[in-house]
N, C-alpha and C positions, 0 to 999 in steps of 0.2 A: 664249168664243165666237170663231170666227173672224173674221178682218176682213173686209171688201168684195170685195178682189182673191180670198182662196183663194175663198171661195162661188162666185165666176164663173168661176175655174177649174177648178173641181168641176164646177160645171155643164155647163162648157164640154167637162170630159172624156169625163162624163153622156152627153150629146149625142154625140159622137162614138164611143164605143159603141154606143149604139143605132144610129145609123148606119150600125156595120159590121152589129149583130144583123138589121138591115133586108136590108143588102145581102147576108148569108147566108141569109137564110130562115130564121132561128131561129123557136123557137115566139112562137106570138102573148103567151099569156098573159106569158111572160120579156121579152117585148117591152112592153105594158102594165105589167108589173112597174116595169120601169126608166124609162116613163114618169110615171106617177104618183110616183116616187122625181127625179124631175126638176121637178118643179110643185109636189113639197112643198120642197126645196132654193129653187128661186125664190120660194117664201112669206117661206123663214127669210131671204133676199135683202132681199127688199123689208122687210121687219121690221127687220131690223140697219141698212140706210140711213136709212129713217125713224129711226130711234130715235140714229143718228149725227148727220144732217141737219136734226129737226127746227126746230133754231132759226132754223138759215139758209133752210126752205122760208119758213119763219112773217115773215121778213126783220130779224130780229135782228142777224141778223151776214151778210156777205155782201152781192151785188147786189141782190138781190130785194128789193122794199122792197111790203109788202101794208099797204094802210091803210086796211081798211074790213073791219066784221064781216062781213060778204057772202064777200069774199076768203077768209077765212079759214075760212066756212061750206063754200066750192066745195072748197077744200084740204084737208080734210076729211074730205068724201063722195066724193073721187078717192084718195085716202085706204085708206080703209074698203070702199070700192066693193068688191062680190064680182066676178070672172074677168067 
């Protein structure tokens, strides 16, 4: 899988693509195309952090120090949360 950085430069290129497809008038559909190919890239984003990060969100390692099952409840369901 790739790291953190290419997925956001992906994204990033993603984005500015469509950008130009916007400022050309391209078709909608090719436009929603590369949309939806942008939101599924930022899924696999937030998936790879998480699954990189979780110990340091959880405060295992790192600043963040969470001490109480509540904390860890809300981390969680922001988490998991859909869009």
């Amino acid at each position: 899988m790739k790291n953190t950085q290419q997925l956001i430069n992906n994204i990033k290129g993603q984005l500015n693509g469509i950008s130009k497809m916007i400022d050309e008038d391209k078709d909608c559909k090719a436009v929603i195309t590369q949309l939806k190919a942008v939101k599924s890239a930022t899924g696999s984003l937030m998936q790879k952090y998480i699954e990189d990060n979780t110990l340091s969100c959880l405060g295992r390692k790192g600043s963040v120090k969470i001490k109480d099952k509540e904390q860890i409840k809300d981390l969680i369901k922001e988490l998991i949360k859909n869009n």
